[in-house]
N, C-alpha and C positions, 0 to 999 in steps of 0.2 A: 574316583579321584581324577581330577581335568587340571593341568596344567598348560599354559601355555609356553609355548616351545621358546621363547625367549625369556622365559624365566627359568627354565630349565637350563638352556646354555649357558646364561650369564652366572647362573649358580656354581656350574660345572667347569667354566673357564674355558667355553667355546665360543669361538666368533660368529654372531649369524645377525643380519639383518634385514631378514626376507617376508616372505608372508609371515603373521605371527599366525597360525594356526593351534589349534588343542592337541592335547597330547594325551592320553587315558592309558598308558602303559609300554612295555619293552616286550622286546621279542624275539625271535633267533630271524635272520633273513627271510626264509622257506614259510615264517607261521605269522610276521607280523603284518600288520591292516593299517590302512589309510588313516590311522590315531594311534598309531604307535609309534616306535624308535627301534632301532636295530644297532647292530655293528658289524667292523667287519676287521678283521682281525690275523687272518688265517689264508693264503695265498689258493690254498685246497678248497677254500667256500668261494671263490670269481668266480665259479660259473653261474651262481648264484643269484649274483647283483643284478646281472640285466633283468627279469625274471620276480625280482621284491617288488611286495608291496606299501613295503613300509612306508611312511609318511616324512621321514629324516634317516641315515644312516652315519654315525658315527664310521668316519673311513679319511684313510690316509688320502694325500694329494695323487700319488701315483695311480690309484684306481677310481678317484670320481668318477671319473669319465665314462666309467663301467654301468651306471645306474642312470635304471630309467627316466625321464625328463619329471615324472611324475613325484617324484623323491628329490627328495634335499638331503644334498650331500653337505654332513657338518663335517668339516674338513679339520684334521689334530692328530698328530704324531701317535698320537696313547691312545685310540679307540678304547681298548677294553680295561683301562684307566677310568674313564669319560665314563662307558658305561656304570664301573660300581657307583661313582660318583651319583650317578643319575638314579640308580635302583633306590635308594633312599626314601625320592621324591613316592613311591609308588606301595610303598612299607607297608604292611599293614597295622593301623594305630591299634597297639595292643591296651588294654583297661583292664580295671575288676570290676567292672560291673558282672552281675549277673541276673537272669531272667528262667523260669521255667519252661524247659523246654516241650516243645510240640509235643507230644507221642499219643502213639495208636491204642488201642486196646491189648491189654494185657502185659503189659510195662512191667514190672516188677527194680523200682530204683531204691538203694540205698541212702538214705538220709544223709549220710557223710559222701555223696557225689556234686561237684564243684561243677554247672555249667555256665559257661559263658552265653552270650547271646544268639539269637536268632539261629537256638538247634533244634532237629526235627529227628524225631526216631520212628520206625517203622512198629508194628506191632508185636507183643512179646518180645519185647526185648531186654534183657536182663543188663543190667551194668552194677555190681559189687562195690564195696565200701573204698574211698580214697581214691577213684578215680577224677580226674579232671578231663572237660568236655569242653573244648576251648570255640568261640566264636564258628556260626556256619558252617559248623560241622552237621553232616548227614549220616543217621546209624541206619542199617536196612532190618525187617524184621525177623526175626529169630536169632537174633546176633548176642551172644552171650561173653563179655568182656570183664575177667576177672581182678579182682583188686589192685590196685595200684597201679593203672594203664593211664598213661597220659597220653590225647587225641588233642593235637594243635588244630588254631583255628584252619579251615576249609577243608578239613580233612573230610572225606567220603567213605565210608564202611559200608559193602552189601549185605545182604540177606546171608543168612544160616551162617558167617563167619564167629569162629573162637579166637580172642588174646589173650594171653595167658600173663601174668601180675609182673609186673614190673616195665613193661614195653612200652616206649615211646614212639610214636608216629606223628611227624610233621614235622619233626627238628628240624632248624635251619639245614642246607645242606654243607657242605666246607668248600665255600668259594670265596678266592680274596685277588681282589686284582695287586700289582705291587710296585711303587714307584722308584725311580733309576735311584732315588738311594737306601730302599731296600726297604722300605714300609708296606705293611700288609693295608689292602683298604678294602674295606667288609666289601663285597656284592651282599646287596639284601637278595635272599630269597623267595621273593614272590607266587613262586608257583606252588601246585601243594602235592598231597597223595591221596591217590586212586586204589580203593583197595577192593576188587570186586567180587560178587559173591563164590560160599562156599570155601574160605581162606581160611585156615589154623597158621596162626603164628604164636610161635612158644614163648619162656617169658625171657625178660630183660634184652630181647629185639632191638634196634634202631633201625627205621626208616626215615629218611631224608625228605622233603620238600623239597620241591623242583625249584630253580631257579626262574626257570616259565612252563605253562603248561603244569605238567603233571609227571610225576613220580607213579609206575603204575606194576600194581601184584595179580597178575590177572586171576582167572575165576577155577577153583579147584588148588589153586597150591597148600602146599605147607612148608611151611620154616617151622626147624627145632629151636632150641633155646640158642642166645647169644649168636644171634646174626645179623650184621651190619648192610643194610644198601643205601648205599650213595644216592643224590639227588638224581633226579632226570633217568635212572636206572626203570627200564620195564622187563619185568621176568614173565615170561609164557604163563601158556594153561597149565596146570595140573603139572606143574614143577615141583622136587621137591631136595629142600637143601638140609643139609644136614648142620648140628653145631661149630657153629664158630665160621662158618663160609662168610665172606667180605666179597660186597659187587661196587668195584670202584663206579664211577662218574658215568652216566651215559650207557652204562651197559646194558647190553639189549640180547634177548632169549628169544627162542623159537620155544614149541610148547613141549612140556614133559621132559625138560632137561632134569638132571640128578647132577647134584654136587654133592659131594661127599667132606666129612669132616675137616675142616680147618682149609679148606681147597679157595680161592678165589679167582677173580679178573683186576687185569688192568681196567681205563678208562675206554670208552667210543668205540669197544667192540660189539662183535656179537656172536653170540654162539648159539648152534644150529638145532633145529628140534630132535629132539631122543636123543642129545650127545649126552653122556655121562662123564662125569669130572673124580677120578678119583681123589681119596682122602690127599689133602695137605699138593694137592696139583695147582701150578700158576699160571695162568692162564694170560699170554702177552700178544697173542693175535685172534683175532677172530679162528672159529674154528669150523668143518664142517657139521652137517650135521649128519645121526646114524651113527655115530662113531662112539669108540670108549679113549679116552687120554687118560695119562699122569705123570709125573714130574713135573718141573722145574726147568727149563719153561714145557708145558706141555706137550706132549708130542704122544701118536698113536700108543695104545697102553702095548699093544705086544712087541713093536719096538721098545716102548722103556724096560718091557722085562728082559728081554735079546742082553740090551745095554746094560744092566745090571749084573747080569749071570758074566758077561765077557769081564765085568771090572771086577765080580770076586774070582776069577778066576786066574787076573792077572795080579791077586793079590795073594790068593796059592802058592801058585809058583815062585814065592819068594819067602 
C-alpha cells in the first residue's frame, strides 16, 4: 500500500506542502527507508535524528533542526498522536476470504481448519481441528499445532515448533496514543511475529504483533501454559518461561534466560543471557546477565534472601 504524503498529512491534521512523495509505511527512526515515516517523541531517541533515514518525521518545532536535509520534517505538537493517526493508513485490510493453502508433502490438515490467503506450509506438517490460519502466514516443516490455535495474518512459524490448543499469535499488540482530553486512539499494529524453529509454546499463550518489524521467540524456547509477550518483545535462544510470566512492551533477552512462575518485566528492558528470574519476581530495570534475581523490584536472589531472613526476624522479636 502507496500513499502519498499529502494525503496522509491532510488526513492526519498536518501541515505540509512540499514535495508530494510516496509513502509505503511507518517506522521507529533507527529502521525507517526513504518510503516511510517516523516520529519522534522522546528527548532519549535526538541522537537519533541526525542519522534517520526516513523519508518525513513526525517531530516537534524545537528539534527539526535536528534532521538530515534529506527528511521532511512534519512539524505538530502530538508526534506520537500523528503517528496512531497515520498507522491506520498502512492496516492490514482484514477479509474472509479464503484460498488453500501451499503445502509440502506430507501435510496431514483437518477439514475443520480456516485459512486465509496466500499461506504456505512447509512439509509434514500437522495442523488439528478449529485452528485458524490467517493471511501470509508462513508454517515451517515438522511443525505440529494443536486445536484451537489462532495464527494472525504475517505470522511466521519455523520448522519442528509445537502450539499447544488455545494460543493465539499475532494479536494486535496494546498501543494507544491519547489526546489532551483523555481519548485512547488505537496505533494499528503493523508489524507481526517471528516464531523461529524448534519453539513449544503451551496452551492459551498470547503473543503480540509488533507495532513494526517483528515480535520475535527465537529458536529452542519453550513457554508453559498462560504466558503473555507484548508487541515488539524478542526473547533469546533456548529460553525457557515458566506459567503465567508477562514480557511487557520492547523487552529484549539475551539467550537461555529462565523465568519462573508468575515472574515478569516492565517495558524497553533487557535482561542478560543465563539470568534466571525467580517465581512471581518484577523485573523494573534491565538486568545483568549470569545472575539469579527475586523480588519485587528484583534485586540479586541472595540478597533477597539476606532481606527476608532480617525482616522475619525483626518480626520475632516482637
Amino acid at each position: 500500500m502507496t500513499y502519498k504524503l499529502s494525503q496522509i498529512t491532510q488526513n492526519i491534521g498536518v501541515e505540509y506542502s512540499g514535495q508530494d512523495i510516496d509513502i509505503d509505511g511507518l517506522h521507529t527512526l533507527s529502521e525507517a527507508t526513504s518510503t516511510q515515516i517516523s516520529f519522534f517523541n522522546d528527548k532519549k531517541y535526538a541522537a537519533q535524528l541526525p542519522q534517520t533515514k526516513a523519508a518525513a518525521v513526525l517531530i516537534d518545532k524545537e528539534h527539526a533542526a535536528l534532521l538530515p536535509e534529506t527528511t521532511i520534517a512534519l512539524i505538530t505538537d502530538e508526534p506520537y498522536l500523528k503517528l496512531a493517526l497515520a498507522s491506520k493508513f498502512f492496516a492490514h485490510k482484514l477479509t474472509t476470504k479464503s484460498e488453500a493453502p501451499v503445502a509440502g508433502e506430507g501435510c496431514d490438515i483437518d477439514t475443520n481448519v480456516r485459512f486465509g490467503e496466500n499461506v504456505t506450509l512447509g512439509e509434514n506438517v500437522t495442523i488439528m481441528s478449529g485452528c485458524y490460519i490467517g493471511d501470509n502466514v508462513t508454517i515451517g516443516s515438522n511443525t505440529l499445532i494443536y486445536p484451537n490455535v489462532t495464527l494472525y495474518h504475517q505470522t511466521t512459524i519455523g520448522s519442528e515448533c509445537i502450539i499447544h490448543s488455545g494460543t493465539v499469535i499475532g494479536s494486535d499488540g496494546y498501543g494507544f496514543a491519547h489526546t489532551r482530553m483523555g481519548e485512547h486512539i488505537k496505533i494499528y499494529q503493523n508489524g507481526n511475529v517471528c516464531i523461529e524453529d524448534e519453539v513449544e509454546i503451551g496452551a492459551n499463550c498470547a503473543i503480540d504483533r509488533a507495532v513494526f518489524g517483528s515480535t520475535v521467540i527465537k529458536k529452542g524456547s519453550k513457554l508453559d501454559n498462560l504466558i503473555q509477550i507484548a508487541h515488539n518483545c524478542e526473547l533469546g535462544e533456548y529460553s525457557l518461561l515458566a506459567s503465567q510470566v508477562g514480557l511487557a512492551g520492547s523487552t529484549t533477552t539475551g539467550r537461555n534466560i529462565v523465568m519462573g512462575g508468575q515472574s515478569a518485566s516492565a517495558g524497553h528492558l533487557h535482561i542478560g543471557d543465563f539470568s534466571t528470574i525467580a517465581g512471581k519476581g518484577g523485573v523494573t530495570k534491565s538486568l545483568e546477565g549470569g545472575k539469579t534475581y527475586a523480588g519485587f523490584p528484583a534485586i540479586d536472589h541472595k540478597l533477597w534472601l539476606k532481606m527476608q531472613a532480617k525482616i522475619s526476624g525483626l518480626l520475632k522479636r516482637k
